[in-house]
N, C-alpha and C positions, 0 to 999 in steps of 0.2 A: 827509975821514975821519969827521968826525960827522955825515954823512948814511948812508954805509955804518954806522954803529954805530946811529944811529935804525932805519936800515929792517933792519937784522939783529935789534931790541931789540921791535918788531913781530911782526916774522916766529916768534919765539921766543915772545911772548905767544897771537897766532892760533893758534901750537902748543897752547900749554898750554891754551887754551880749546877746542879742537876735540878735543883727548885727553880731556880732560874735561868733557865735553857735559853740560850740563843736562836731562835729562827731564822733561816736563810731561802729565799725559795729563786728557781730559774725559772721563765716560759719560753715558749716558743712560738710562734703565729702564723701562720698563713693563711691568706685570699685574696677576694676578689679588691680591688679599688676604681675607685670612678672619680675622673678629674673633676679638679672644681679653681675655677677663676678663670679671666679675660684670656690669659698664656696659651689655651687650649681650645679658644673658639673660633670658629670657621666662617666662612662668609653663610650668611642668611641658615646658621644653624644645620648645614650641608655636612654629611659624614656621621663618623661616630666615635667613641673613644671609651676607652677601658682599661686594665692592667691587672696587674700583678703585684700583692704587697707581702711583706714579710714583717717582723717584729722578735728581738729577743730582748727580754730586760733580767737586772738581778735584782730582787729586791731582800732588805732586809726587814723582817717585823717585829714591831715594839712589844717589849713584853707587858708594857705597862697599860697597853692598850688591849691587852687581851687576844698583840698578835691579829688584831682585824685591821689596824692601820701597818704600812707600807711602805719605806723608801728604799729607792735605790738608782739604778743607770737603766738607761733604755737608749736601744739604737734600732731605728725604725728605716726602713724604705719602700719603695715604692715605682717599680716600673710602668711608666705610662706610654700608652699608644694611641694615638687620635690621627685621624685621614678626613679629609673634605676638602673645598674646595676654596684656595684662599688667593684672591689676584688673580682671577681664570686660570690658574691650575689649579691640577690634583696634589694635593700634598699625602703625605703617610710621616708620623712625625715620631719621636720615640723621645721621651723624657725620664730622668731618674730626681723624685721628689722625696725627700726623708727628715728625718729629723733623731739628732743626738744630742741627750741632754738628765734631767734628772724625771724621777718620774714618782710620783706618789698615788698608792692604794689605799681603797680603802673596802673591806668586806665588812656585810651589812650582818651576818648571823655566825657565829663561832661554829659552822657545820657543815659536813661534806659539801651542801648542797647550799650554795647562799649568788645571791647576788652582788654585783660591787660598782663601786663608781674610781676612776683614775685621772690623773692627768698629768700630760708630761711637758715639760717647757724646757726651750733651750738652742741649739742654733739646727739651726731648718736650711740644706741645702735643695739648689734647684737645679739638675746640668738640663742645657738643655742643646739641640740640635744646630747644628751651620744652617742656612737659608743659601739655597743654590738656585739657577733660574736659565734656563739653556746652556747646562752644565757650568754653570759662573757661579763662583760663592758670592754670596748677596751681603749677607751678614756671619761673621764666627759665630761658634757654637761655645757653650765655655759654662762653669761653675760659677754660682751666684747665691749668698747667704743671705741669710736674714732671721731675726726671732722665731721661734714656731713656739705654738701652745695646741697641744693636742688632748683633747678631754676623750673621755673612754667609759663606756658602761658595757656590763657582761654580766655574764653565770659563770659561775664554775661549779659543775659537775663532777664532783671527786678529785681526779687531776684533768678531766676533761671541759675545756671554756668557749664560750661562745661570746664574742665580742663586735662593738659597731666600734671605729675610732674617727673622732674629724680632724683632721688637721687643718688648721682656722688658714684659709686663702692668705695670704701675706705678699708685698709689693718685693718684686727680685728685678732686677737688672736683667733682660733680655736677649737683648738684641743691641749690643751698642748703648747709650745711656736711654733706653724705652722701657719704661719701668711697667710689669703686667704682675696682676694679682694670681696666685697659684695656690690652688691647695687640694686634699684628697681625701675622701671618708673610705675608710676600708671596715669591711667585713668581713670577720677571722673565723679561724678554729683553729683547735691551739691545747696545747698541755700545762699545764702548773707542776714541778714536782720541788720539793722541800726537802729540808734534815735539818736537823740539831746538832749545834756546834757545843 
């Protein structure tokens, strides 16, 4: 009798864990980015600038939400390149702008094909470039943190997404104590993929 009551007291747990599955999902991201703040502008709007960003987050989904709400980690960056003309030289400059922190989703329709809104907050680094001037370093070059809040809307496509992100411009420490606003909207493509724990 308490073999049949163990394997009935199983059999009844397996239930309640499989009615209520756990959702776990990874993405991935890549594209284009375009700087945004004071950090990145040239004398009389001279040059150009542009980059390269990435994105992985893990999220978990609620099941009480029907799994269309989202939390979990997100670690983002962002290579940036701008050249123009700042102090009668030419500069060419390279920066790396990102952001690790937490990150919530949300999907608007429980189906392959749905649109969604996100946002991730948390600390936002900025490296950015030495300042040199007839081969003389002018200013060091160095890492600098600050809050970042990053909102996000997309599609997702099966496991296929299509995403805009901003990273809201925020004041970093520059150059010495010159504090300049910096931030970046990227435009991804990117996969979702998921399983049940």
């Amino acid at each position: 009798m308490k073999k049949i009551s163990l394997l009935f007291a199983l059999l009844s747990l397996l239930f309640v864990f499989s009615a209520n599955a756990q959702r776990i999902s990874i993405g991935g991201f890549v594209g284009y980015a375009s700087p945004q703040g004071d950090a990145f502008t040239y004398d009389e709007g001279s040059g150009g600038k542009g980059g390269f960003g990435y994105s992985v987050d893990i999220l978990y989904h609620l099941p009480q939400f029907d799994n269309k709400l989202a939390v979990g980690l997100v670690y983002n960056d962002a290579l940036l390149v701008g050249g123009g003309s700042s102090d009668n030289n030419f500069d060419l400059d390279m920066y790396l702008l990102g952001i690790r922190g937490i990150k919530g989703l949300y999907r608007f329709f429980d189906s392959k094909v749905s649109p969604y809104g996100a946002i991730s907050a948390g600390a936002s680094r900025l490296e950015v470039p030495e300042v040199t001037s007839d081969g003389q370093v002018i200013a060091e070059g160095g890492s600098t943190y600050a809050f970042g809040v990053a909102p996000e809307i997309g599609v997702e496509l099966g496991g296929f997404t299509i995403s805009a992100m901003y990273l809201l411009p925020m004041k970093y420490e520059t150059w010495g104590d010159q504090k300049e606003s910096a931030g970046s909207i990227q435009f991804s493509i990117g996969w979702r993929g998921g399983f049940d724990l």
